[in-house]
Backbone bond lengths (Angstrom), bond angles and torsions (degrees), N, CA, C in turn:
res aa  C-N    CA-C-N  psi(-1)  N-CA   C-N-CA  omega(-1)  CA-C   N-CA-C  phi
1 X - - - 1.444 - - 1.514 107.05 -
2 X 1.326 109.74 99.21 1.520 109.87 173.68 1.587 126.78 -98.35
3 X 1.379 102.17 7.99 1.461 118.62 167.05 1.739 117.29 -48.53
4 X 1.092 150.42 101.71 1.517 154.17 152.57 1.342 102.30 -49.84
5 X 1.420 145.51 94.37 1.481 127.87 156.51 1.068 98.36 -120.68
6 X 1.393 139.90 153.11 1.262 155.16 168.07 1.513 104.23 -106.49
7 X 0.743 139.32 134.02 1.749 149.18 169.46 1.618 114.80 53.69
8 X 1.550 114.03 16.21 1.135 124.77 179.86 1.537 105.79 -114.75
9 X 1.278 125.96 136.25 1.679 121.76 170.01 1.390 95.72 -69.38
10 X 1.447 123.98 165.98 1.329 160.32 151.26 1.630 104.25 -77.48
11 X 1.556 97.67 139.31 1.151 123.49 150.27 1.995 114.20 -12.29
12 X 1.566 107.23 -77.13 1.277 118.28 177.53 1.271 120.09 -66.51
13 X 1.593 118.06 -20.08 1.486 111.71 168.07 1.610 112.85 -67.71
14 X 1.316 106.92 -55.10 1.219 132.47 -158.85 2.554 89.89 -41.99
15 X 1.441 97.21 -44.14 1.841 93.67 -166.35 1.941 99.24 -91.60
16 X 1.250 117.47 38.93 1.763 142.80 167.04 1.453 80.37 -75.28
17 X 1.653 103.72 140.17 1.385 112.33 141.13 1.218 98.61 -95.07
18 X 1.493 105.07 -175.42 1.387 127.88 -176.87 1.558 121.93 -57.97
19 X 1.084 116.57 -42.96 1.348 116.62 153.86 1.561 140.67 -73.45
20 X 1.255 92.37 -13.69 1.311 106.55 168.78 1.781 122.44 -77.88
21 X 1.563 97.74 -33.75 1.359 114.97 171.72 1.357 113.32 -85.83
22 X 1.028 131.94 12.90 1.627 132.94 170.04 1.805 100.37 -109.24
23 X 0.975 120.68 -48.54 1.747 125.37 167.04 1.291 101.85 -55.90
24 X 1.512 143.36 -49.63 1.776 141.22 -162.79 1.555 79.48 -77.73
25 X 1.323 147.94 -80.74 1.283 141.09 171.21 1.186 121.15 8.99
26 X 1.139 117.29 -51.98 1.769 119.45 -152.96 1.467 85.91 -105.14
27 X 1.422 136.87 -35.65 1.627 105.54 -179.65 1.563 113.14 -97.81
28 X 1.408 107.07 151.84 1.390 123.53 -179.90 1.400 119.28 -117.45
29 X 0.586 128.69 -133.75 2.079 143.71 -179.30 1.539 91.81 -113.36
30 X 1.295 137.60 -27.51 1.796 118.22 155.66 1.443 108.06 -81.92
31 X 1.694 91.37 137.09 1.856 90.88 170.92 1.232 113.01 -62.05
32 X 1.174 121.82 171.63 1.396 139.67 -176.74 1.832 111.61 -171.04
33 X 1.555 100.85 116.74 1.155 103.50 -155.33 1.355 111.30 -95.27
34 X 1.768 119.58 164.09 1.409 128.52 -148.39 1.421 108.43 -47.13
35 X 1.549 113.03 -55.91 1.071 126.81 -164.33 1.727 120.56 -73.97
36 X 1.445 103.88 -21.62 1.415 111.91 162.18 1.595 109.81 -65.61
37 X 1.255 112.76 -57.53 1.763 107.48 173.33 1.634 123.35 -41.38
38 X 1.537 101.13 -51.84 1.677 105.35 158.66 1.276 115.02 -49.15
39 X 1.398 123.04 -94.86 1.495 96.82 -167.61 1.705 123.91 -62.27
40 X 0.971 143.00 -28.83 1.554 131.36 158.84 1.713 114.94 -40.98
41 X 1.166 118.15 -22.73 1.385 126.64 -165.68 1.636 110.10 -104.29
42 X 0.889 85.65 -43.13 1.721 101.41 -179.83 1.560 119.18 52.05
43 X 1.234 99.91 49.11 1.800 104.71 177.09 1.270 94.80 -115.40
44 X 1.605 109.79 -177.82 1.234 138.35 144.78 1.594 129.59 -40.80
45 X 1.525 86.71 110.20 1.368 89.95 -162.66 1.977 120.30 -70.53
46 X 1.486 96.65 0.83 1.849 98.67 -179.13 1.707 75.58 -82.32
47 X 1.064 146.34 -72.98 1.553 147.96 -165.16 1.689 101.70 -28.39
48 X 0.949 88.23 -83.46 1.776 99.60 179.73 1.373 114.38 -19.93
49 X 1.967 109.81 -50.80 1.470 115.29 -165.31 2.029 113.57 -87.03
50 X 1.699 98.20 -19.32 0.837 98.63 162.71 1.349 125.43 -53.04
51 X 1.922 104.90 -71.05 1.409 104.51 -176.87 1.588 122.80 -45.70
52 X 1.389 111.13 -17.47 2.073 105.03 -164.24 1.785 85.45 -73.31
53 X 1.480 101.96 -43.61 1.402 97.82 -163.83 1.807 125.19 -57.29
54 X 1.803 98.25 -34.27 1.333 113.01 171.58 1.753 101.18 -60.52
55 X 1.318 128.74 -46.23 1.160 112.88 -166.24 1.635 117.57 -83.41
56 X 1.276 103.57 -4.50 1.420 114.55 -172.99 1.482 98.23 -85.04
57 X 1.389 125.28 -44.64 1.584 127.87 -174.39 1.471 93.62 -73.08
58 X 0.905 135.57 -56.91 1.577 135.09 -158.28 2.051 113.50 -73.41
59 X 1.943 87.90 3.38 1.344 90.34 170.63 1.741 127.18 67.02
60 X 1.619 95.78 27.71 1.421 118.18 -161.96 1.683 99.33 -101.03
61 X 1.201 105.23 -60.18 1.740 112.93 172.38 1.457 114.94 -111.44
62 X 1.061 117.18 -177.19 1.699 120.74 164.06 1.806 104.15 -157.24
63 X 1.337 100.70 144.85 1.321 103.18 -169.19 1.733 90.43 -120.38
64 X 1.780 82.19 139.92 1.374 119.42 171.26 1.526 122.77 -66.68
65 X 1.353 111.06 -172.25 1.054 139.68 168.03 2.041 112.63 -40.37
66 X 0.918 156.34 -177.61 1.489 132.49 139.43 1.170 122.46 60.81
67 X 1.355 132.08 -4.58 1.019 132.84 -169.21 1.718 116.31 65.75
68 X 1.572 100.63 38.83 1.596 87.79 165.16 1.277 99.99 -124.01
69 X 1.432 98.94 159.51 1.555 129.93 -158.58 1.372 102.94 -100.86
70 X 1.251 136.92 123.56 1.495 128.92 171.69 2.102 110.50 -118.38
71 X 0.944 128.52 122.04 2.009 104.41 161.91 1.304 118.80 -56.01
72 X 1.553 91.79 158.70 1.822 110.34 -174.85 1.160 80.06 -99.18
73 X 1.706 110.92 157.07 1.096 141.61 -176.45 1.842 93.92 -115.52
């Protein structure tokens, strides 16, 4: 995703369901690790692992070391 928007969604945000857009929410440019998203989130954790994975293929986030999740810029 080589889009720059500041306070504008992206293209790939914009086709998030609703749960998907509450998980893209919580990570930023600081990692934040798997298990913190689980319990702060409190869903289902096949859901949860889905979405990192949807955003990870679609070139939205990339996950670190530890299992933390950071967004691509």
């Amino acid at each position: 995703m080589s889009e720059k928007n500041v306070g504008k969604e992206t293209v790939l945000e914009k086709r998030l369901d609703k749960t998907e857009k509450i998980v893209y929410s919580c990570i930023s440019l600081d990692p934040i690790q798997f298990v913190t998203l689980f319990r702060s989130l409190k869903m289902n954790i096949d859901e949860l692992q889905f979405a990192l994975m949807k955003f990870k293929l679609a070139g939205m986030t990339q996950r670190l070391l530890n299992k933390y999740f950071i967004k691509k810029v």
